[in-house]
C-alpha positions as CSV (number, residue, x, y, z in Angstrom):
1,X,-42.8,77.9,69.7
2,X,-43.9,74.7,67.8
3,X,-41.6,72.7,66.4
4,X,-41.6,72.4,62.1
5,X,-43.7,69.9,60.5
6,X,-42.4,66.7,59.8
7,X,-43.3,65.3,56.0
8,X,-42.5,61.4,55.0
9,X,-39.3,61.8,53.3
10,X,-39.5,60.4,49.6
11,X,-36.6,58.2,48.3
12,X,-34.4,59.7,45.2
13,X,-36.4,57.5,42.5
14,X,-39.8,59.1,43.3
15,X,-38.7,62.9,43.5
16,X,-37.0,62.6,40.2
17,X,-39.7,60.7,39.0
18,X,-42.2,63.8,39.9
19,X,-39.4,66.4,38.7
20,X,-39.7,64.7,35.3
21,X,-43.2,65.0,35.2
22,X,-43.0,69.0,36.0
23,X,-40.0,69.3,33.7
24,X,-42.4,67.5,30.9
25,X,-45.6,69.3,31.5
26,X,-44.5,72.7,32.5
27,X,-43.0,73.6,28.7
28,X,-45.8,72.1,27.5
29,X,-48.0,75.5,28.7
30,X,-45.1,77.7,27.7
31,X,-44.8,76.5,24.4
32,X,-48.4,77.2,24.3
33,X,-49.1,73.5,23.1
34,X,-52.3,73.9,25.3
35,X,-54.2,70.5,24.8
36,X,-51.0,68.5,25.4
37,X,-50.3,70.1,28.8
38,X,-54.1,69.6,29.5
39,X,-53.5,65.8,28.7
40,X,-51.3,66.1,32.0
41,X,-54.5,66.4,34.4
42,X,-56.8,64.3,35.5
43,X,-60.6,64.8,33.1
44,X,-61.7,66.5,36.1
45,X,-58.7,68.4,36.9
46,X,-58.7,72.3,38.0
47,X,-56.8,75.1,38.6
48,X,-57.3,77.6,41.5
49,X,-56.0,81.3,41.6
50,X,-56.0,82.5,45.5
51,X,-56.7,85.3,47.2
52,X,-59.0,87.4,45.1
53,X,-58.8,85.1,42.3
54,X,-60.6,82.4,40.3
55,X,-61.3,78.6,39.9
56,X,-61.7,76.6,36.7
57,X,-62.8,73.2,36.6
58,X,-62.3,70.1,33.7
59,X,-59.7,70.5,30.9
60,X,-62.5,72.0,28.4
61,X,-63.6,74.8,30.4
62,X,-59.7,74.9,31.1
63,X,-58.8,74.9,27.6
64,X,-61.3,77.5,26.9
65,X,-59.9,79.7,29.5
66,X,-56.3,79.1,28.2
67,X,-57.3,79.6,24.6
68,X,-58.3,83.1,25.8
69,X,-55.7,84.3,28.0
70,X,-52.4,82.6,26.9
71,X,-52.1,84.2,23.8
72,X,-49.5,84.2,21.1
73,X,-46.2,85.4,21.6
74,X,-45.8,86.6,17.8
75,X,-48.7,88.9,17.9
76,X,-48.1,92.3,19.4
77,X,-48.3,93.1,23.0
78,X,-52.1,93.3,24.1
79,X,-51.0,96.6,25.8
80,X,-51.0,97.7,29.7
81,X,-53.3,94.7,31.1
82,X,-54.1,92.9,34.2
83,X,-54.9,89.9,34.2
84,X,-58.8,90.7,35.8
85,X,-58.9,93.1,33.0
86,X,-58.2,90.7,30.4
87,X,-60.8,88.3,31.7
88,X,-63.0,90.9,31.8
89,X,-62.5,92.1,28.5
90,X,-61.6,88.7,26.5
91,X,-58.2,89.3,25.3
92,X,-54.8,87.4,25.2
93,X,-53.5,88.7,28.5
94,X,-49.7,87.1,27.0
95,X,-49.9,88.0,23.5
96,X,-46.3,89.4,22.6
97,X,-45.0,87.3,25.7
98,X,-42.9,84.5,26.0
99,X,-43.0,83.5,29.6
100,X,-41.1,80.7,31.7
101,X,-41.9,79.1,35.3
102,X,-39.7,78.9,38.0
103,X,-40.0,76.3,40.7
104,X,-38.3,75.6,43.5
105,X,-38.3,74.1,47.3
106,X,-40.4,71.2,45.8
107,X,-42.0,69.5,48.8
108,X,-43.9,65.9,47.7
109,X,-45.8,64.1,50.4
110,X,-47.1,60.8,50.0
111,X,-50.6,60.4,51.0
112,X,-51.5,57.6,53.9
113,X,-52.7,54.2,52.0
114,X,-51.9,55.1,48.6
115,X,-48.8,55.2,46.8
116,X,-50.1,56.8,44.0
117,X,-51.3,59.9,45.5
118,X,-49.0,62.9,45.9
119,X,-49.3,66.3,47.8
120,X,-46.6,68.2,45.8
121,X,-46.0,72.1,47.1
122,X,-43.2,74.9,45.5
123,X,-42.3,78.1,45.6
124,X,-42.8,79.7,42.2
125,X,-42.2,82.4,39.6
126,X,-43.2,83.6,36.0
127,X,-41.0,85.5,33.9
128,X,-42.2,87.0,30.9
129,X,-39.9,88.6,28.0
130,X,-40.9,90.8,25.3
131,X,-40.3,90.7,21.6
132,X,-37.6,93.5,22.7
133,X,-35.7,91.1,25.4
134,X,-37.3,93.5,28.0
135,X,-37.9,90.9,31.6
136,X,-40.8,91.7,33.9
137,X,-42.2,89.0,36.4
138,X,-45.5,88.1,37.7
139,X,-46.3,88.3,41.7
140,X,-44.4,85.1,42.9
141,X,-46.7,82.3,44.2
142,X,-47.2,79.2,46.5
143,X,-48.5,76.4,44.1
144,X,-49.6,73.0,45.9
145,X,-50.8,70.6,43.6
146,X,-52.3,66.6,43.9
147,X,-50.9,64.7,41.7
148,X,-52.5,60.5,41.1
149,X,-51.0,58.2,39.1
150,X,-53.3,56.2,36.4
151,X,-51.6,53.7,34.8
152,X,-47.6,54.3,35.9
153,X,-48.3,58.3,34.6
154,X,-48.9,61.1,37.4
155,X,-51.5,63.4,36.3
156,X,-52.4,66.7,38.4
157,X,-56.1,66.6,39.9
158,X,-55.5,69.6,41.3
159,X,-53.4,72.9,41.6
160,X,-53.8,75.8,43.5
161,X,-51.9,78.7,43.1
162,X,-51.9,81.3,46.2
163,X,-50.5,84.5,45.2
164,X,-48.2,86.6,47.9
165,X,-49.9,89.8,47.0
166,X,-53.8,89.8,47.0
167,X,-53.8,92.7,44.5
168,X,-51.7,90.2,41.8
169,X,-54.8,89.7,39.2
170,X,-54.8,94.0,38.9
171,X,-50.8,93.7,38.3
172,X,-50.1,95.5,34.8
173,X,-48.0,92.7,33.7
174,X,-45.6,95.0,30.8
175,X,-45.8,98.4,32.1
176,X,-44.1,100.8,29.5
């Protein structure tokens, strides 16, 4: 048996500190205010869907990926849609959604020799609500992000999302 990992614990000022920063950016994306939430990555940054999944580099091809997918959540719904099927044909995969993320069992772990260079990891989970009030949820996740701060600001470099089922990208995300 081997005993649990040990991370550097983090003093109350720098975990609030990165709470803020999710409880700023995270609304950004589901208020759909896509270049603003991009503005809280790095130029460089990217986002990686594992197992089975996809990864986009750079807040253009990220914004033009977003543009695509996230939709409008006063249009009607797209219809019965995966999210591979939506790629695959170009449409809003959250049109007629309005859709929130829940995280918790936040780990941050300061890298060695920088103090502005964070491992952040969470449990996490998207619901997404109909026009009718009618709740579905997306395959819950393991998100572990880096996070560097430029100029007093943390910015994500990185986030990589690892799905618990490796069939969640051909999940019909409103069936009827």
């Amino acid at each position: 048996m081997h005993a649990p990992q040990r991370t550097r614990r983090v003093d109350a000022e720098l975990y609030v500190d990165v709470l803020q920063f999710y409880a700023r950016q995270m609304p950004l994306l589901e208020e759909r205010r896509l270049e603003e939430f991009l503005e809280t990555m790095t130029e460089d940054g990217s986002i990686e869907h594992v197992p089975n999944g996809w990864r986009i580099e750079g807040r253009s091809a990220l914004l033009t990926e977003m543009r695509a997918r996230r939709g409008d959540p006063e249009k009607p719904l797209v219809g019965e849609v995966s999210a591979r099927a939506a790629r695959a044909q170009d449409v809003a995969y959250y049109d007629g959604i309005v859709y929130r993320y829940w995280f918790d069992r936040m780990r941050i772990e300061p890298q060695p020799h920088s103090d502005d260079l964070l491992k952040v990891s969470y449990q996490a989970m998207v619901s997404m609500t109909d026009a009718s009030g009618k709740v579905s949820f997306e395959p819950t996740t393991t998100v572990e992000d880096v996070l560097v701060r430029q100029d007093g600001e943390w910015f994500t470099r990185s986030r990589r999302v690892t799905h618990d089922s490796p069939h969640w990208a051909d999940k019909i995300h409103n069936p009827s």
